[in-house]
PDB file of the backbone (N, CA, C, O) and the ligand in Angstrom, with CONECT records:
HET     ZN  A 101       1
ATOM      1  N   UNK A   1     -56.349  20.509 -65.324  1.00  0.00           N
ATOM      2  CA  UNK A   1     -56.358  20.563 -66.791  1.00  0.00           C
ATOM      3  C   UNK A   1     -56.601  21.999 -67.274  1.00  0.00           C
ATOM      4  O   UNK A   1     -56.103  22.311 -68.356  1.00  0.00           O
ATOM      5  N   UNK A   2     -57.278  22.863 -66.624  1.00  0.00           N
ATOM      6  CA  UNK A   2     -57.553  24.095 -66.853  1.00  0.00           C
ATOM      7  C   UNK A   2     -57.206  24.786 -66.704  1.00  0.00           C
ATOM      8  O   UNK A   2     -57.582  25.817 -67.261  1.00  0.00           O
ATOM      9  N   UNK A   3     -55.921  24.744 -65.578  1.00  0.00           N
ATOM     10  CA  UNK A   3     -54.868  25.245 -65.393  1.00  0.00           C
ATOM     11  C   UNK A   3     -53.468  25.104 -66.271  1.00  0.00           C
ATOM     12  O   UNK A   3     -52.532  25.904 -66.277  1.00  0.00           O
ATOM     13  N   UNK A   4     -53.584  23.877 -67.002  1.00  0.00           N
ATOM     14  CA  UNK A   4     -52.493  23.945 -67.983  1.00  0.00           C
ATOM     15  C   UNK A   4     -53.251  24.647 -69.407  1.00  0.00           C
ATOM     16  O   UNK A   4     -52.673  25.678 -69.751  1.00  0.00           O
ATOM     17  N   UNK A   5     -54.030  24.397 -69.983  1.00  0.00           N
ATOM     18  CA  UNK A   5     -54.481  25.905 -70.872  1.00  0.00           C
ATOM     19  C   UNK A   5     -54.213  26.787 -70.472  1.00  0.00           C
ATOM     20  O   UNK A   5     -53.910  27.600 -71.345  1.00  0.00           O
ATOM     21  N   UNK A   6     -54.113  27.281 -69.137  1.00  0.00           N
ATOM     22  CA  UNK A   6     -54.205  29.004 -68.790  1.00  0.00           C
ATOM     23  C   UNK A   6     -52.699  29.088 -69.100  1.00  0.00           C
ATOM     24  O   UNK A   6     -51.989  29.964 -69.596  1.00  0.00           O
ATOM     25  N   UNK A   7     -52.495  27.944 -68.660  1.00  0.00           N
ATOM     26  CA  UNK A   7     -50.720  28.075 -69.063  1.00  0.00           C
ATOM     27  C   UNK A   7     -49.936  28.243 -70.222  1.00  0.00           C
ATOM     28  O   UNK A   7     -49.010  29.029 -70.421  1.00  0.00           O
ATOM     29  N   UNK A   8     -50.518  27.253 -71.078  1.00  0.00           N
ATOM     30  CA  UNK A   8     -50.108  27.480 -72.460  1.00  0.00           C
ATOM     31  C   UNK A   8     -50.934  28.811 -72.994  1.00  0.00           C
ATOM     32  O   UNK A   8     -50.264  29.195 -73.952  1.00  0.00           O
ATOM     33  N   UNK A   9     -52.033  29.675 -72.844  1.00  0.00           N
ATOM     34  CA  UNK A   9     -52.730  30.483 -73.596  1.00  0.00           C
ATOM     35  C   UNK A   9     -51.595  31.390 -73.142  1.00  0.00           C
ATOM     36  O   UNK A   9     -51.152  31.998 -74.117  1.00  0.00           O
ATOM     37  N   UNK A  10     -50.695  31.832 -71.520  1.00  0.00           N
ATOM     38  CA  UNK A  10     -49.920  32.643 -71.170  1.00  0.00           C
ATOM     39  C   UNK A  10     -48.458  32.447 -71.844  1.00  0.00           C
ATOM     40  O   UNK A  10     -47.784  33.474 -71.919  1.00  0.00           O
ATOM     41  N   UNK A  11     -48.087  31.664 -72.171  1.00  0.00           N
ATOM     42  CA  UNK A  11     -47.211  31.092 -73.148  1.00  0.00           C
ATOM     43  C   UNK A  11     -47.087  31.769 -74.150  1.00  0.00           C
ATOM     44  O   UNK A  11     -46.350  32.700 -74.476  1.00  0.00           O
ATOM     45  N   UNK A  12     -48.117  31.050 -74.752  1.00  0.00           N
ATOM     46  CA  UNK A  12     -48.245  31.681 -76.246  1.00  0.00           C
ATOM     47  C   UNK A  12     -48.447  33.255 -76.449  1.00  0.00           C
ATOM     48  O   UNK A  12     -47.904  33.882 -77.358  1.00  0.00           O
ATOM     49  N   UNK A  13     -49.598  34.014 -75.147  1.00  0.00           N
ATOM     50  CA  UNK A  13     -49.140  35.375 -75.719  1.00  0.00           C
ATOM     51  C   UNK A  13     -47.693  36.141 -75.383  1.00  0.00           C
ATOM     52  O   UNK A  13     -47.028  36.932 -76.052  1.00  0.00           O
ATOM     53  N   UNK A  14     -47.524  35.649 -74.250  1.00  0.00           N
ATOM     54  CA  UNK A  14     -45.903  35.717 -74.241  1.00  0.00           C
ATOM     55  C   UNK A  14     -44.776  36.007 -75.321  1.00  0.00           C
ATOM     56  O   UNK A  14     -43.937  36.902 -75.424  1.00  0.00           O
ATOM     57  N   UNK A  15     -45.135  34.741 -76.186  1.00  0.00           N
ATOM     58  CA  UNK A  15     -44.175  34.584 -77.063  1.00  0.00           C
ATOM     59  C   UNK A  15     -44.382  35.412 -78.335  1.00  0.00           C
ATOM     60  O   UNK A  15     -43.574  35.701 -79.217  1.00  0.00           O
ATOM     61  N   UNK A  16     -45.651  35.711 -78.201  1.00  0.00           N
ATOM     62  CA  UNK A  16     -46.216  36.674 -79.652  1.00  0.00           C
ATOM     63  C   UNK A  16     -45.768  38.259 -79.383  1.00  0.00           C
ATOM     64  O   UNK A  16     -45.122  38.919 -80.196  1.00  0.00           O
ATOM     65  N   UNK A  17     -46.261  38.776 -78.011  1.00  0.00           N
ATOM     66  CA  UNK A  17     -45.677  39.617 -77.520  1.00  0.00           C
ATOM     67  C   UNK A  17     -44.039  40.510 -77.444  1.00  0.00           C
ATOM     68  O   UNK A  17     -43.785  41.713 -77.505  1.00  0.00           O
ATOM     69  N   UNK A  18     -42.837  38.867 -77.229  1.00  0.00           N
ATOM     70  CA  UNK A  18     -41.836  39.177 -77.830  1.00  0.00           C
ATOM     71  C   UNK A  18     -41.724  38.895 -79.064  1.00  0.00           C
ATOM     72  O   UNK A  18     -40.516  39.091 -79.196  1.00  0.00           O
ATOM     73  N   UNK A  19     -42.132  38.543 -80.186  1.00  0.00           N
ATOM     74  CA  UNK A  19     -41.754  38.173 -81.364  1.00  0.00           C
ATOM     75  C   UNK A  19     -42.399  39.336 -82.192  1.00  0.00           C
ATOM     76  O   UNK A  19     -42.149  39.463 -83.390  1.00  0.00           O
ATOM     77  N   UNK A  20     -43.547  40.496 -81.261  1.00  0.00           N
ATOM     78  CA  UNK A  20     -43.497  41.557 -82.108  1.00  0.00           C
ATOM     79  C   UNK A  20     -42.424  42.832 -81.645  1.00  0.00           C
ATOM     80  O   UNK A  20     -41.966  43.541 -82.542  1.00  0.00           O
ATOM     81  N   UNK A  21     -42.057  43.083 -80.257  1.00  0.00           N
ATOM     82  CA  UNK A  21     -41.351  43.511 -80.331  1.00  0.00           C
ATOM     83  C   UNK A  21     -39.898  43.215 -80.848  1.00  0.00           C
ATOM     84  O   UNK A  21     -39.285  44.159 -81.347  1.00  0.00           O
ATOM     85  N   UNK A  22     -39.433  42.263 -80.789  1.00  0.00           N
ATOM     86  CA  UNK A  22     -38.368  41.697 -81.957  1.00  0.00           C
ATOM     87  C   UNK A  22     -38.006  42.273 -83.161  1.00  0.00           C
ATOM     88  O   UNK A  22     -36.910  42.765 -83.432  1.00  0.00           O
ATOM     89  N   UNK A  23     -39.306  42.160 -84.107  1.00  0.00           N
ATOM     90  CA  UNK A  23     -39.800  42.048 -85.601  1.00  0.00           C
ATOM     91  C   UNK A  23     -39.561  43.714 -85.986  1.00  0.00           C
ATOM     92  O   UNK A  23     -40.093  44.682 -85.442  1.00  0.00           O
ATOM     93  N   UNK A  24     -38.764  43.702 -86.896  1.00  0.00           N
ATOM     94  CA  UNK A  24     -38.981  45.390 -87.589  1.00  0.00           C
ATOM     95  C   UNK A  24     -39.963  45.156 -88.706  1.00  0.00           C
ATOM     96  O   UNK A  24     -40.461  44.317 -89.456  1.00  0.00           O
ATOM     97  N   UNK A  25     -39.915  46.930 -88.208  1.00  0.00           N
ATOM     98  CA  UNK A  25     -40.680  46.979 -90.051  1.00  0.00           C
ATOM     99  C   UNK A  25     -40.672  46.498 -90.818  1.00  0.00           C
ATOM    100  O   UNK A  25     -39.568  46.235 -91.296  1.00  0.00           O
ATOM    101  N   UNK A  26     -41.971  45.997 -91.546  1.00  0.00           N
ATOM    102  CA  UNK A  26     -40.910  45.468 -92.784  1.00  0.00           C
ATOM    103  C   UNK A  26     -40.452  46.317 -93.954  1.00  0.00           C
ATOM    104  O   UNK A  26     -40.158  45.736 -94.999  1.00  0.00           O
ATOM    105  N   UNK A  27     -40.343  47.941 -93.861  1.00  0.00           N
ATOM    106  CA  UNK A  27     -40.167  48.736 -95.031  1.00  0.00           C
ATOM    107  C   UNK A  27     -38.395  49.099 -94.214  1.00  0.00           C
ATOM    108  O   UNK A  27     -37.543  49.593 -94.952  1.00  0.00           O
ATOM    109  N   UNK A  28     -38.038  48.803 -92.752  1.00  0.00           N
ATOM    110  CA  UNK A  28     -36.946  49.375 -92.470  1.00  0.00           C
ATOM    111  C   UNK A  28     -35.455  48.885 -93.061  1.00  0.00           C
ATOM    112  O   UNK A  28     -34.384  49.446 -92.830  1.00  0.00           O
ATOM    113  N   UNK A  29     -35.600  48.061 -93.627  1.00  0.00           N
ATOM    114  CA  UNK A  29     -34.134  47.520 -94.349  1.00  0.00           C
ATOM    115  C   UNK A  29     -34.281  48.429 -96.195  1.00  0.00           C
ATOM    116  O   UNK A  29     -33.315  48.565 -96.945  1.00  0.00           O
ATOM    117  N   UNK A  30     -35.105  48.703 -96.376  1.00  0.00           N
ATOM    118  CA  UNK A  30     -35.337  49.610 -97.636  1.00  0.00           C
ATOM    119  C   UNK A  30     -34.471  50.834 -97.543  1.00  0.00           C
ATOM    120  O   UNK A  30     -34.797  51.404 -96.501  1.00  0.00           O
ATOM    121  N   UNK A  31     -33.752  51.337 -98.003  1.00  0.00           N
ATOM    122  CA  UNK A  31     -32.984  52.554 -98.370  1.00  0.00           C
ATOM    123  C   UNK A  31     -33.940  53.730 -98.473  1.00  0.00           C
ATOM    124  O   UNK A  31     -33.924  54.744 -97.776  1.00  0.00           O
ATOM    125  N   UNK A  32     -34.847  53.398 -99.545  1.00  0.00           N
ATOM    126  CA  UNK A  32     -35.937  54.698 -99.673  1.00  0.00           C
ATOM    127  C   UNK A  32     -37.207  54.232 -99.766  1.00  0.00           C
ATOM    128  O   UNK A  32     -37.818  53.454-100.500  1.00  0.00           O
ATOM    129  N   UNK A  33     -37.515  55.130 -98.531  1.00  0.00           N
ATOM    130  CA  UNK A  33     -38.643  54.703 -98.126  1.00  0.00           C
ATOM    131  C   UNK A  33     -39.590  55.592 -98.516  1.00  0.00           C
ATOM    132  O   UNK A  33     -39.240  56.701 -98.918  1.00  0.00           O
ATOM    133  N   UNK A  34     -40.964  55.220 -98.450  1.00  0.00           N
ATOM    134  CA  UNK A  34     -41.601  56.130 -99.117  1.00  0.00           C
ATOM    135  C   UNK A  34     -42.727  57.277 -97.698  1.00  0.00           C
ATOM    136  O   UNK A  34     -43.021  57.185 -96.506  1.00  0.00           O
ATOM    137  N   UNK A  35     -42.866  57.806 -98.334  1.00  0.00           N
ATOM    138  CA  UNK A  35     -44.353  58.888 -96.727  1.00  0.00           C
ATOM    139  C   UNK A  35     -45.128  58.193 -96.716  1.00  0.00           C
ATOM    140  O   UNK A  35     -45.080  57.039 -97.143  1.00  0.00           O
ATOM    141  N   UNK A  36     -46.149  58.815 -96.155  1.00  0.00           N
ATOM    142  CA  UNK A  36     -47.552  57.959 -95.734  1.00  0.00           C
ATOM    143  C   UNK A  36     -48.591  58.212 -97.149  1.00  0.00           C
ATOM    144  O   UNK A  36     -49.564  57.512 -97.430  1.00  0.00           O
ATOM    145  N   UNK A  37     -48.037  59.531 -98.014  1.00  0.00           N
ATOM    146  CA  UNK A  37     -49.016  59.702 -99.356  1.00  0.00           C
ATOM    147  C   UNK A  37     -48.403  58.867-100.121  1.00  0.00           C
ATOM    148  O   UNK A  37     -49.093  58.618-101.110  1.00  0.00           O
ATOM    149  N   UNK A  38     -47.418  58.324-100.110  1.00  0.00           N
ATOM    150  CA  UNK A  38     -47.042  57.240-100.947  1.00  0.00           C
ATOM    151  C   UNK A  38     -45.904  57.878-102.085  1.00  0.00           C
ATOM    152  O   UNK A  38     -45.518  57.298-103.100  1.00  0.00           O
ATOM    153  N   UNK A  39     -45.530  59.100-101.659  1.00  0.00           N
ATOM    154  CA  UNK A  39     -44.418  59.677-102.327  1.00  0.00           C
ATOM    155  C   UNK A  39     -43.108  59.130-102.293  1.00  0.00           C
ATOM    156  O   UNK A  39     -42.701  58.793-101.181  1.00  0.00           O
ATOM    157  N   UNK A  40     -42.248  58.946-103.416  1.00  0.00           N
ATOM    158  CA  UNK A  40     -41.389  58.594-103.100  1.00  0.00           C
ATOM    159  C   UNK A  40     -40.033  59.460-102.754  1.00  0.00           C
ATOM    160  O   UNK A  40     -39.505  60.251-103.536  1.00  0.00           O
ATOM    161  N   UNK A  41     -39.528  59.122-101.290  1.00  0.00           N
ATOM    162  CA  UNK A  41     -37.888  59.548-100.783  1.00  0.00           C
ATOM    163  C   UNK A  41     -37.014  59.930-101.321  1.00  0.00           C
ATOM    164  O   UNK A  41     -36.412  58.957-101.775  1.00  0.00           O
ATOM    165  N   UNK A  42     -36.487  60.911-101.594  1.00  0.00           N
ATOM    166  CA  UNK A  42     -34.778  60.501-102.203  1.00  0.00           C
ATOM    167  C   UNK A  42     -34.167  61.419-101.434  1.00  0.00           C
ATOM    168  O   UNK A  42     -34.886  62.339-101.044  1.00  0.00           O
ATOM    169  N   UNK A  43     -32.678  61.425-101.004  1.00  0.00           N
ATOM    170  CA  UNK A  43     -32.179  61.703-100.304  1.00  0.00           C
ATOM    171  C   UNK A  43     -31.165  62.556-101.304  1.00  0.00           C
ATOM    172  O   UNK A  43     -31.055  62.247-102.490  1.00  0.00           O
ATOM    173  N   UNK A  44     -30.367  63.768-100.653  1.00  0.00           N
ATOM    174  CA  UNK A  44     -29.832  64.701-101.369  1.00  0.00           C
ATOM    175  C   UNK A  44     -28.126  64.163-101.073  1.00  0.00           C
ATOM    176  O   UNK A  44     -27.555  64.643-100.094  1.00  0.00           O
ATOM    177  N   UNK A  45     -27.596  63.450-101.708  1.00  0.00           N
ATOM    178  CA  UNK A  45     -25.607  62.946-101.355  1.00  0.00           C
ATOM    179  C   UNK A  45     -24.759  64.465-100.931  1.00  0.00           C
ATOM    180  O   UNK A  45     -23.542  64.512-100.749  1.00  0.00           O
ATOM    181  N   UNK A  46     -25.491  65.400-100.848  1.00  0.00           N
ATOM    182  CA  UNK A  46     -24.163  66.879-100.614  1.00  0.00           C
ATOM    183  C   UNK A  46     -24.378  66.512 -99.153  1.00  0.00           C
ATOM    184  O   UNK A  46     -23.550  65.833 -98.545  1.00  0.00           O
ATOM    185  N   UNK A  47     -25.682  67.043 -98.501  1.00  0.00           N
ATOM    186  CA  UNK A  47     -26.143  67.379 -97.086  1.00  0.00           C
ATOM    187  C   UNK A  47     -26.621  65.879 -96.487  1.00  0.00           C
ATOM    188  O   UNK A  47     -26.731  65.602 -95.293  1.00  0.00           O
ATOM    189  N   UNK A  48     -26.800  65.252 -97.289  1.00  0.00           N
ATOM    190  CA  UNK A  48     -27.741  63.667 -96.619  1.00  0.00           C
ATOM    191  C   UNK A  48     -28.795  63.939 -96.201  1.00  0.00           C
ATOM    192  O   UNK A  48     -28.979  63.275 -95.181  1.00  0.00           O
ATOM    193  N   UNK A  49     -29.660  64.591 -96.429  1.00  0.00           N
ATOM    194  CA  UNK A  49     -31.262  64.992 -96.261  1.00  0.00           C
ATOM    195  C   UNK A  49     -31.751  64.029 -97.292  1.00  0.00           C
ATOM    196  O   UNK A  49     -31.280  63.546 -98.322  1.00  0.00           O
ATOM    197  N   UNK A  50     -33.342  63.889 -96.357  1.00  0.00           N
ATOM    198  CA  UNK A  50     -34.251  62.714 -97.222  1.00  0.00           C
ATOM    199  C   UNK A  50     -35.173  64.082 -97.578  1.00  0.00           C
ATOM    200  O   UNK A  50     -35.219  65.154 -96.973  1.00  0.00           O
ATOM    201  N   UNK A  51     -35.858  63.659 -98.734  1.00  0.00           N
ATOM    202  CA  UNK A  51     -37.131  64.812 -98.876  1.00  0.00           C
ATOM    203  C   UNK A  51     -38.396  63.525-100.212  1.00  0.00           C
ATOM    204  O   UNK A  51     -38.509  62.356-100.580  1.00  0.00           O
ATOM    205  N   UNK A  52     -38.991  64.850-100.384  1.00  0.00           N
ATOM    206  CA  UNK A  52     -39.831  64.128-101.121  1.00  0.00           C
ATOM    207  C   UNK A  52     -39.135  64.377-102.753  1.00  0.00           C
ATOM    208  O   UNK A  52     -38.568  65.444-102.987  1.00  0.00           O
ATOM    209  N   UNK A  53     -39.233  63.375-103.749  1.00  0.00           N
ATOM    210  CA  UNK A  53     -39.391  63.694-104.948  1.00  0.00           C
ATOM    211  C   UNK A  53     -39.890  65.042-105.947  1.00  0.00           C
ATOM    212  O   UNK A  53     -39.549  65.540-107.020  1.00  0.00           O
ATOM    213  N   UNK A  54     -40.858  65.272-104.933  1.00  0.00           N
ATOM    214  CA  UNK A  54     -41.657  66.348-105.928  1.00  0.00           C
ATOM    215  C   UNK A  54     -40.687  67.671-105.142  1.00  0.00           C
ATOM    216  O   UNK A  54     -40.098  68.360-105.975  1.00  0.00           O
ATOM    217  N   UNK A  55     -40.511  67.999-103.988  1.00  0.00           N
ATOM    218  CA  UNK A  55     -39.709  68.796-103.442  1.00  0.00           C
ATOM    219  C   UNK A  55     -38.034  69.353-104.284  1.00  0.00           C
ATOM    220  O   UNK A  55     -37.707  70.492-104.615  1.00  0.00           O
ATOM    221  N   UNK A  56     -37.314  68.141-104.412  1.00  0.00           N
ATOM    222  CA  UNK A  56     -36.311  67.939-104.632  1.00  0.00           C
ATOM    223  C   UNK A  56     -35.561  68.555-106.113  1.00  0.00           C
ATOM    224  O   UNK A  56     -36.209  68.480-107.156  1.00  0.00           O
ATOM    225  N   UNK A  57     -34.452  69.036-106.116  1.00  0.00           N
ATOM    226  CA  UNK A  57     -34.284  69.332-107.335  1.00  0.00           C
ATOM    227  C   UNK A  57     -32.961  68.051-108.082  1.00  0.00           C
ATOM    228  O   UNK A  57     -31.982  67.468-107.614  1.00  0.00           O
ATOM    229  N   UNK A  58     -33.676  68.092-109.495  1.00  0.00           N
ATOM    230  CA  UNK A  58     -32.884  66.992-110.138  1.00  0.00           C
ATOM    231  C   UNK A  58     -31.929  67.543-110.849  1.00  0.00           C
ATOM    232  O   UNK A  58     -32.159  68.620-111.400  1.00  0.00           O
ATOM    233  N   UNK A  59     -30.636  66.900-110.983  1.00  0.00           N
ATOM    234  CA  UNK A  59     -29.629  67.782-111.738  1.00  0.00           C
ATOM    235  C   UNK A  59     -29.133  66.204-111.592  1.00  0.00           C
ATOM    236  O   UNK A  59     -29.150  65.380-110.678  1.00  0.00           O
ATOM    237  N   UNK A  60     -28.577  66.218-113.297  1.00  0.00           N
ATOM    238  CA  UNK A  60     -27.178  65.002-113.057  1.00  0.00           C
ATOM    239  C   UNK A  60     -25.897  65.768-113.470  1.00  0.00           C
ATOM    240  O   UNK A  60     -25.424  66.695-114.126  1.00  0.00           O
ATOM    241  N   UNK A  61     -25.738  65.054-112.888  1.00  0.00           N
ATOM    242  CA  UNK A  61     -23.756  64.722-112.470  1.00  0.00           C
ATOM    243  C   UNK A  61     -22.868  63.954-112.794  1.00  0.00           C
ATOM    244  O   UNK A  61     -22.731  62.965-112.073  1.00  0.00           O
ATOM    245  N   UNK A  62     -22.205  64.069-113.645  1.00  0.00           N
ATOM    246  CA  UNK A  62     -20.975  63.022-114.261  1.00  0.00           C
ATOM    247  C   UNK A  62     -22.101  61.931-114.333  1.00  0.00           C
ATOM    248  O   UNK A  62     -22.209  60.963-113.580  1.00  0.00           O
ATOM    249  N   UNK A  63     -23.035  62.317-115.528  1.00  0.00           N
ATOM    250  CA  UNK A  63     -24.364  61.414-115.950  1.00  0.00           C
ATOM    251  C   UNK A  63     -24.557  60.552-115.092  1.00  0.00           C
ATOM    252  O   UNK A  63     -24.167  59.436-115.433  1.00  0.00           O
ATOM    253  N   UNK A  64     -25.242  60.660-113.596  1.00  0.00           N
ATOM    254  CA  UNK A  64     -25.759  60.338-112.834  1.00  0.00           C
ATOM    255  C   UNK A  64     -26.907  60.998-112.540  1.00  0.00           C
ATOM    256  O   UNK A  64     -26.581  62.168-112.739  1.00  0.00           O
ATOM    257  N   UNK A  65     -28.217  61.003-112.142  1.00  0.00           N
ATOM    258  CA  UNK A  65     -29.527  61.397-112.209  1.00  0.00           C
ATOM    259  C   UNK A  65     -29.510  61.727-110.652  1.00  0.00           C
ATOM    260  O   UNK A  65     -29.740  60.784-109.896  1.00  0.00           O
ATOM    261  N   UNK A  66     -29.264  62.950-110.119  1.00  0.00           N
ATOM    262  CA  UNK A  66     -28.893  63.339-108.504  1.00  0.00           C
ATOM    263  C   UNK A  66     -30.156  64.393-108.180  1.00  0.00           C
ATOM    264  O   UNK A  66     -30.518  65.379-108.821  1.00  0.00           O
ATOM    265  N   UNK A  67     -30.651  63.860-107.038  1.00  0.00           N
ATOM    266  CA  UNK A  67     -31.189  64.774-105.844  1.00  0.00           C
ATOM    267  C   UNK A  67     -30.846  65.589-104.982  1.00  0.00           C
ATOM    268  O   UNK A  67     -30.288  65.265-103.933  1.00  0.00           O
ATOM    269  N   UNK A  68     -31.170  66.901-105.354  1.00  0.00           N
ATOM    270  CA  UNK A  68     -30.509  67.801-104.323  1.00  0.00           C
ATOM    271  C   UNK A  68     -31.871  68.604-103.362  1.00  0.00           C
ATOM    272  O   UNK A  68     -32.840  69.019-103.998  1.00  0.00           O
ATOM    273  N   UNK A  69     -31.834  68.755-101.936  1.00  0.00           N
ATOM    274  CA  UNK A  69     -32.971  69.811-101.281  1.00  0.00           C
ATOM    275  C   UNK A  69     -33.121  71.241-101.968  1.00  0.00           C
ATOM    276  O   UNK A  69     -34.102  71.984-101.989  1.00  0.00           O
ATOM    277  N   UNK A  70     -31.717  71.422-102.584  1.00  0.00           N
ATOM    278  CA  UNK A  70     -31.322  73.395-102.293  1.00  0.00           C
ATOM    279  C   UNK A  70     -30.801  73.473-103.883  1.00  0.00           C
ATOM    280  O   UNK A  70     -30.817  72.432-104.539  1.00  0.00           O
ATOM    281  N   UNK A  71     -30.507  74.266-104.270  1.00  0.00           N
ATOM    282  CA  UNK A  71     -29.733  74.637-105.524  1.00  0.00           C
ATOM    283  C   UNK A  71     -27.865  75.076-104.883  1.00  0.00           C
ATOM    284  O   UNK A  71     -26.887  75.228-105.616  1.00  0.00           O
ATOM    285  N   UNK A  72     -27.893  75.177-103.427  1.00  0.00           N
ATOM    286  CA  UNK A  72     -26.809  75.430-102.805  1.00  0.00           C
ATOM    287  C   UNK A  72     -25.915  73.992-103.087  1.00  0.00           C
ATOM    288  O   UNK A  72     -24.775  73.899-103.542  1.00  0.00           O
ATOM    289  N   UNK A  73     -26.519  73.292-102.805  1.00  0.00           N
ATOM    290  CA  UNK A  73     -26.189  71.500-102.417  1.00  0.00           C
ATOM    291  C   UNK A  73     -25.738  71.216-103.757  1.00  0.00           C
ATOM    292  O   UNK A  73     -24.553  71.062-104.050  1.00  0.00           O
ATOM    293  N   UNK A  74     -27.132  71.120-104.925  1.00  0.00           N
ATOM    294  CA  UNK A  74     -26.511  71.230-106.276  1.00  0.00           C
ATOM    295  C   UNK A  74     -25.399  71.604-106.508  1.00  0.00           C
ATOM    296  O   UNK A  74     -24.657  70.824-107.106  1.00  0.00           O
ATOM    297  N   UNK A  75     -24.884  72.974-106.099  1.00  0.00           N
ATOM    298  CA  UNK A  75     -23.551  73.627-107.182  1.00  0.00           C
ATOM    299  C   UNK A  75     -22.839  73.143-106.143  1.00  0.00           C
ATOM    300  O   UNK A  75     -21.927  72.510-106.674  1.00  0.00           O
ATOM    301  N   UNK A  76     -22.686  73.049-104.590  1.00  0.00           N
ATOM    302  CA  UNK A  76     -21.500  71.999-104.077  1.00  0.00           C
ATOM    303  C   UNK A  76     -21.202  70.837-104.633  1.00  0.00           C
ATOM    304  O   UNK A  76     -20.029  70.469-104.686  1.00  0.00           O
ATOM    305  N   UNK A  77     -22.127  70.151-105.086  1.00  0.00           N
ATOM    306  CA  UNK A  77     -22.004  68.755-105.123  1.00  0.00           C
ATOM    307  C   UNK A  77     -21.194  68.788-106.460  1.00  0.00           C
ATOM    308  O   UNK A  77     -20.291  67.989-106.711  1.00  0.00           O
ATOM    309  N   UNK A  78     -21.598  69.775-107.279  1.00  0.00           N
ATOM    310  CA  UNK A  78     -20.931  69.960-109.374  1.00  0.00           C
ATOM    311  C   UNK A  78     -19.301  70.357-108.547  1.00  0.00           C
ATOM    312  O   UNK A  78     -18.347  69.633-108.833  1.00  0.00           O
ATOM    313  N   UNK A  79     -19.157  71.174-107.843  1.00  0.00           N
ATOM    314  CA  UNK A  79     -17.779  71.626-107.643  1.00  0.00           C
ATOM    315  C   UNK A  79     -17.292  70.452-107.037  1.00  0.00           C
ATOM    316  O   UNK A  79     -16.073  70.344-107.167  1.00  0.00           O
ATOM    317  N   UNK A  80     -18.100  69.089-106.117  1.00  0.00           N
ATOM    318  CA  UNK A  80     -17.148  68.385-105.523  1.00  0.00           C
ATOM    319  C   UNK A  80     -16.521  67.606-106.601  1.00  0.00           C
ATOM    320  O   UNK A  80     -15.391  67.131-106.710  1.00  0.00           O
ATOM    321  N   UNK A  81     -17.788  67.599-107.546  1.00  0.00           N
ATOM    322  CA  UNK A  81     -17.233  65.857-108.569  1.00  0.00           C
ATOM    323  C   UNK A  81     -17.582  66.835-110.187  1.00  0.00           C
ATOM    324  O   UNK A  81     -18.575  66.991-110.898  1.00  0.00           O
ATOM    325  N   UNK A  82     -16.162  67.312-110.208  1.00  0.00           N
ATOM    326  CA  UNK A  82     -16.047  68.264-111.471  1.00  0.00           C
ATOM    327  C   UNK A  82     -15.326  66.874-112.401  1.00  0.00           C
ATOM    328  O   UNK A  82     -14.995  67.024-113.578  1.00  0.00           O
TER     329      UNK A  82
HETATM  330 ZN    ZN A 101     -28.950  69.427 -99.258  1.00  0.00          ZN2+
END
């Protein structure tokens, strides 16, 4: 009898064991994710760099509200979508 507990207790961590390696993040299906200070992500559409918000420079674009890393990225991105 004490041998089938040992069995099921090996079971069960077994199964917990794979069901965490399994399991993602749960922030990894999110697009923008945030740091560990709780800043929020945005990613720059010229280069595809993620950065922080406060980093980032804002410029819109064919009235779209866009993130750029650089002021380089900025004036590419105005010359791509004139
Ligand atoms: Zn960039």
């Amino acid at each position: 009898m004490v041998r089938l507990i040992l069995l099921a207790l090996i079971f069960f961590l077994g199964y917990t064991v794979v069901q965490a390696l399994f399991r993602k993040p749960p922030n990894a299906r999110r697009p923008s994710n945030r740091t560990r200070e709780g800043e929020t992500m945005v990613q720059d559409p010229q280069c595809g760099a993620y950065l922080p918000l406060s980093d980032a420079i804002t410029a819109k674009v064919a009235g779209t509200q866009l993130h750029f890393c650089s002021k380089k990225c900025r004036n590419q991105y105005r010359k791509m979508n004139k």
